[in-house]
C-alpha positions in Angstrom: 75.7 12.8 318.7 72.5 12.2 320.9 74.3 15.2 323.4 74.6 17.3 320.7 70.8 16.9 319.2 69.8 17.2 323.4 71.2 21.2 323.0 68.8 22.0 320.2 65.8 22.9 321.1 63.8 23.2 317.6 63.8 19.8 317.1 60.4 18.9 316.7 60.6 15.6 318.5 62.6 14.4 321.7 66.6 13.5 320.5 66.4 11.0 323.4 64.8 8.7 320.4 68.3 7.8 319.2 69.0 6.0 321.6 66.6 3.5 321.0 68.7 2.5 318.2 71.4 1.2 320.6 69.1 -1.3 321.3 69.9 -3.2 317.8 73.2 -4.1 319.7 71.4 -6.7 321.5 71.3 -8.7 318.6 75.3 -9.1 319.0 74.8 -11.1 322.0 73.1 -13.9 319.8 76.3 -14.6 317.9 77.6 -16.1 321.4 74.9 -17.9 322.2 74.7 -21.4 320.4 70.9 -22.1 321.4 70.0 -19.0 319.8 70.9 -20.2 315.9 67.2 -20.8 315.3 66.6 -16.6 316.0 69.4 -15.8 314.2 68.5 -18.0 310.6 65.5 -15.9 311.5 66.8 -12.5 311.5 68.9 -13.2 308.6 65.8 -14.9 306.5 63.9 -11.5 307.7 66.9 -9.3 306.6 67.4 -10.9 303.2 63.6 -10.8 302.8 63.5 -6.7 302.6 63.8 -5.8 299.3 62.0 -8.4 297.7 58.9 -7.3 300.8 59.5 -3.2 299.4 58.9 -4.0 296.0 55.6 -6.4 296.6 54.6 -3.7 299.0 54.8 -0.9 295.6 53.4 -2.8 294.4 50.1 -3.3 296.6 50.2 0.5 297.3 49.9 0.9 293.4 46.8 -1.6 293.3 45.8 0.5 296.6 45.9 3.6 294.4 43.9 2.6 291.6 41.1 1.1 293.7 41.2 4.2 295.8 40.1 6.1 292.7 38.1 3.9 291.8 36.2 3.9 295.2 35.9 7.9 295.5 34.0 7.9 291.7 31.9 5.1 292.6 31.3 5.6 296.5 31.7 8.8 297.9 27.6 10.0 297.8 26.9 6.4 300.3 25.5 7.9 303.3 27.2 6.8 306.8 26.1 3.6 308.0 27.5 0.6 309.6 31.5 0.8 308.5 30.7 4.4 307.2 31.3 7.1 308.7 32.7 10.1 308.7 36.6 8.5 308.8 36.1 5.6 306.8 34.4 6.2 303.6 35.0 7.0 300.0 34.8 10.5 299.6 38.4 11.8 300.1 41.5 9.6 299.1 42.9 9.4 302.5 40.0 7.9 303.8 39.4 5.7 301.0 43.1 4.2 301.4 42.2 4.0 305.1 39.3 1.6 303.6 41.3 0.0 301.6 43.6 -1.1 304.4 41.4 -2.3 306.5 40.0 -4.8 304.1 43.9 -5.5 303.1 43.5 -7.3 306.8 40.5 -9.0 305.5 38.7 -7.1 308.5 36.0 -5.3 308.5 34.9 -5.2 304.9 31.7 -6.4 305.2 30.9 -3.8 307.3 31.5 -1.5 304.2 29.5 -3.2 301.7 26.5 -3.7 303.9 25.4 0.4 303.4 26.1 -0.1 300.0 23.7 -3.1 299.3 20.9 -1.2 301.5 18.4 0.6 298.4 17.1 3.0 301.0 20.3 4.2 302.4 22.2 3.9 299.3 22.4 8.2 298.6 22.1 11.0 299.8 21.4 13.2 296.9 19.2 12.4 293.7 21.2 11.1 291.2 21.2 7.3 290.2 24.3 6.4 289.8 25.3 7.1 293.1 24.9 3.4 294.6 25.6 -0.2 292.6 25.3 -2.7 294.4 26.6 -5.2 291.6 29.9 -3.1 291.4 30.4 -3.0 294.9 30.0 -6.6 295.2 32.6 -6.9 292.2 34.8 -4.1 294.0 34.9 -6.0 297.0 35.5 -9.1 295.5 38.1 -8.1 293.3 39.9 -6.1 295.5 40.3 -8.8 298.6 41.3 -11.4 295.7 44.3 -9.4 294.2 45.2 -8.0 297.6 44.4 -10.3 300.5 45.0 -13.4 298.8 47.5 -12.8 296.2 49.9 -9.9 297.0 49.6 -10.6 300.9 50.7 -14.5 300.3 53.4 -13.2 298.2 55.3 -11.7 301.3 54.6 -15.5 303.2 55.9 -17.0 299.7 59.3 -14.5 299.6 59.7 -15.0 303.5 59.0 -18.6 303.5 62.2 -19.1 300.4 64.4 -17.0 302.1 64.1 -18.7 305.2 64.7 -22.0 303.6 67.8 -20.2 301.9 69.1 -19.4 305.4 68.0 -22.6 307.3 70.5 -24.5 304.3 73.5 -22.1 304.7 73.0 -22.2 309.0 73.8 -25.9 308.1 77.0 -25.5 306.1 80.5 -25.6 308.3 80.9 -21.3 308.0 78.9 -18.7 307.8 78.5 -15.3 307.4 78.8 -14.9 311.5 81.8 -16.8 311.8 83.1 -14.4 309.3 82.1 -11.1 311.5 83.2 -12.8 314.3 86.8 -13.5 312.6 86.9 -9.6 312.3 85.9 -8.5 315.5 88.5 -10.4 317.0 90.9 -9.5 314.0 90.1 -5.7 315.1 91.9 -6.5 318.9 95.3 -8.1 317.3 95.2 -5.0 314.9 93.7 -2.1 316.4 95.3 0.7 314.3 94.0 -1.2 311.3 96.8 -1.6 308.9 95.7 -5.2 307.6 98.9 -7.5 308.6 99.9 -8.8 311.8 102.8 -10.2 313.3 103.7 -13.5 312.9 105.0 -13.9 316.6 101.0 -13.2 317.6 99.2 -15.3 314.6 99.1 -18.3 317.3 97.4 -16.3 320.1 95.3 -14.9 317.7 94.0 -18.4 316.1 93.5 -19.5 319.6 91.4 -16.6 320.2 88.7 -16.9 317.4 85.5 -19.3 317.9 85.0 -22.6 316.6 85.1 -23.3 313.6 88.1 -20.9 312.7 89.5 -21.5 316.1 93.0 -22.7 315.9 93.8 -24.0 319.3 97.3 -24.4 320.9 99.9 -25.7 319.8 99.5 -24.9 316.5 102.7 -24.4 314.9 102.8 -27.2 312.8 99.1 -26.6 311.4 100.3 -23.3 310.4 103.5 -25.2 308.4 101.0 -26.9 306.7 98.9 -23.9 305.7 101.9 -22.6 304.2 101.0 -18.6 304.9 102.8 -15.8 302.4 104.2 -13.4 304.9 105.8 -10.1 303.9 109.0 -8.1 305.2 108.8 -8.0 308.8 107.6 -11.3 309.2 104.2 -9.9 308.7 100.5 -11.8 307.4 97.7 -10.1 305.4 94.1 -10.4 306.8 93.2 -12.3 303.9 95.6 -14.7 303.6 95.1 -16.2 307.2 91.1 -15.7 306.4 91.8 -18.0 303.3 93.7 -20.3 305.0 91.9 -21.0 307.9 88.4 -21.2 305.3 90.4 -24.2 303.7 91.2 -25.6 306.4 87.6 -26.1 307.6 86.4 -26.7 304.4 88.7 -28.4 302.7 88.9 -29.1 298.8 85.0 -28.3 298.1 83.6 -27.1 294.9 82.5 -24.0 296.5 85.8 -23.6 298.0 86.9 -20.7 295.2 83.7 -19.2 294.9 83.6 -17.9 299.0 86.6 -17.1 298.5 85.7 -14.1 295.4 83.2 -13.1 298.0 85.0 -13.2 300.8 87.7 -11.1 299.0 84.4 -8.4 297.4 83.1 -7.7 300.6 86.5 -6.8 301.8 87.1 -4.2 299.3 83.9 -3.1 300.0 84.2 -2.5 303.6 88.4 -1.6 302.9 88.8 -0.2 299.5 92.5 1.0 299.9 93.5 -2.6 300.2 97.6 -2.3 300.8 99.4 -3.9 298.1 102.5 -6.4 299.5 104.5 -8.8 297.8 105.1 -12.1 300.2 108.6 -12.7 300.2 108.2 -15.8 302.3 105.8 -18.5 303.7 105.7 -19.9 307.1 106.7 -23.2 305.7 110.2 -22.0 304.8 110.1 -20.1 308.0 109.4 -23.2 309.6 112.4 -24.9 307.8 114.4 -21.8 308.3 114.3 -21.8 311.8 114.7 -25.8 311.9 117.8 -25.1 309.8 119.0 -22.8 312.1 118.3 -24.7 315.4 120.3 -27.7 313.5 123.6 -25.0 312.0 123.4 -23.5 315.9 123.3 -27.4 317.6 126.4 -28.2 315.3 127.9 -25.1 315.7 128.2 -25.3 319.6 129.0 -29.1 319.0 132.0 -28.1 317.1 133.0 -25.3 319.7 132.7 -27.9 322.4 134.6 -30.2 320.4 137.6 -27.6 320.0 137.5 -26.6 324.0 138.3 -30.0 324.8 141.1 -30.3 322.3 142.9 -27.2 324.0 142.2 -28.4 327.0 143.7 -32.4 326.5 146.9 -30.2 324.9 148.2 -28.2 327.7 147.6 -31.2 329.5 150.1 -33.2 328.0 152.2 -30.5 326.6 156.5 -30.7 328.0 157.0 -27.6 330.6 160.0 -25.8 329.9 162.0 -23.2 332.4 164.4 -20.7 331.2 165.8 -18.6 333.8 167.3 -15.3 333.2 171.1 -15.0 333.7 170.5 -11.7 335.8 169.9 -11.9 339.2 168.0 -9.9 340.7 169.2 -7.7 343.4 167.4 -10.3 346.0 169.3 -13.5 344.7 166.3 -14.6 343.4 166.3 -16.1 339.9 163.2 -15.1 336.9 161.9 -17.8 335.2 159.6 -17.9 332.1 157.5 -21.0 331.5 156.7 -21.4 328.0 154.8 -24.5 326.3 155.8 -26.5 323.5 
């Protein structure tokens, strides 16, 4: 993509800037790193914070706005002085929102009232209602109150709640990393994507996933106790293994079917032509299957074993007959045919 932008040359800006977005890749190298939880209750606290900060921040540009207008009617004839000046003043809108910003950061506003209190410097034309310096005291005032103090402390209060949201889910046994990192690895075992996988490779791939999911060897007989659907082919959904391997690290918990309607909603979101299958077994009865097998083949050989040994004790002990042919042959020398009784 970034090659292709390179070849056109009326982009107004260099396409090279792309790939500063590659950089957000770093952040994957924080789900391997233990130590770096703290950062990443962080990052998540900041991520859920962003809607709730674009709607307080519509809501500061709206009281921006108003004062803005405000500002131009009351304050655009102050002559430059101090924090006026020919950028920041009230006589165009842009600058006035400049202003406005700039005492947003509780900076610099005294600096604008100060030519506004000044009698001598306060016009720079005739008329009287050019200057007030009781409603720019009460502009000021207002402004840094609903602004600075209010709407500014309500991004702290909406980042502050969310990071205490994260910091008590970073505490629970899974989390929404564990389940990205279930995927990823899911994505190696099934890398054309078709949802199952064989159940010959469901033990490598439980060994293969991080703690907590992590299944180490041997673990056949945790998987007979799971008690997986499988489908023809002695196949298992990505779900079903997700589901079991959830209960099996948080057991019987209240919350147990309630992750697991989300789990399942933000897998049709990200896979909305979800295959349809019908288990027609479980790996507990393929456990007792093959058991069941093992013991019929065992018994089986037992019995053939058995038989061999019977044929063999009979020609043993079985009485040896000869019955000789009453033609000679042209040697002299008699044919015999041994048969057993």
């Amino acid at each position: 993509m970034v090659s292709a932008l390179e070849s056109q040359k009326h982009i107004p800006f260099p396409p090279t800037l792309f790939r500063i977005v590659r950089l957000a890749r770093i952040g994957r190298i924080l789900r391997l790193v233990r130590a770096a939880r703290g950062i990443r209750t962080l990052l998540f606290a900041l991520m859920m914070s962003l809607p709730s900060l674009f709607n307080i921040g519509l809501l500061l540009f709206l009281v921006m706005f108003i004062y803005a207008i405000f500002g131009m009617n009351c304050f655009s004839k102050v002559e430059n002085s101090n924090g006026i000046d020919d950028i920041f003043n009230f006589k165009t809108f842009v600058s006035s929102m400049l202003c406005l910003f700039q005492v947003t950061t509780s900076a610099g506003w005294d600096a604008l009232l100060s030519p506004m209190l000044q009698p001598k410097k306060a016009c720079n034309t005739s008329s009287e209602n050019c200057h007030l310096s009781s409603i720019a005291i009460t502009y000021f005032v207002s402004y840094i109150i609903i602004s600075f103090l209010i709407v500014v402390n309500m991004y702290i209060a909406v980042i502050l709640e969310n990071f205490n949201t994260a910091t008590e889910e970073s505490e629970d046994p899974l989390g929404e990393d564990d389940f990205e990192m279930f995927y990823e690895v899911w994505e190696k075992f099934d890398p054309e994507a078709t949802q199952f996988i064989d159940y010959a490779a469901l033990s490598d791939f439980a060994d293969a996933l991080p703690e907590p999911l992590r299944v180490a060897k041997p673990n056949k007989f945790q998987f007979l106790v799971m008690d997986l659907p499988m489908v023809i082919g002695e196949r298992l959904h990505c779900m079903d293994i997700l589901f079991a391997f959830t209960t099996r690290v948080l057991g019987d918990s209240s919350g147990l079917d309630s992750m697991k309607t989300m789990m399942e909603e933000k897998f049709m979101e990200a896979n909305p032509l979800k295959k349809l299958y019908e288990p027609i077994v479980t790996t507990t009865k393929r456990m007792e299957e093959e058991r069941c097998a093992a013991i019929i083949q065992k018994a089986f050989r037992k019995y053939m074993m058995k038989m061999a040994n019977y044929a063999l004790e009979d020609r043993s002990h079985s009485p040896v007959q000869v019955v000789y042919n009453e033609d000679l042959s042209s040697s002299g020398v008699a044919k015999g045919k041994v048969h057993y009784d």
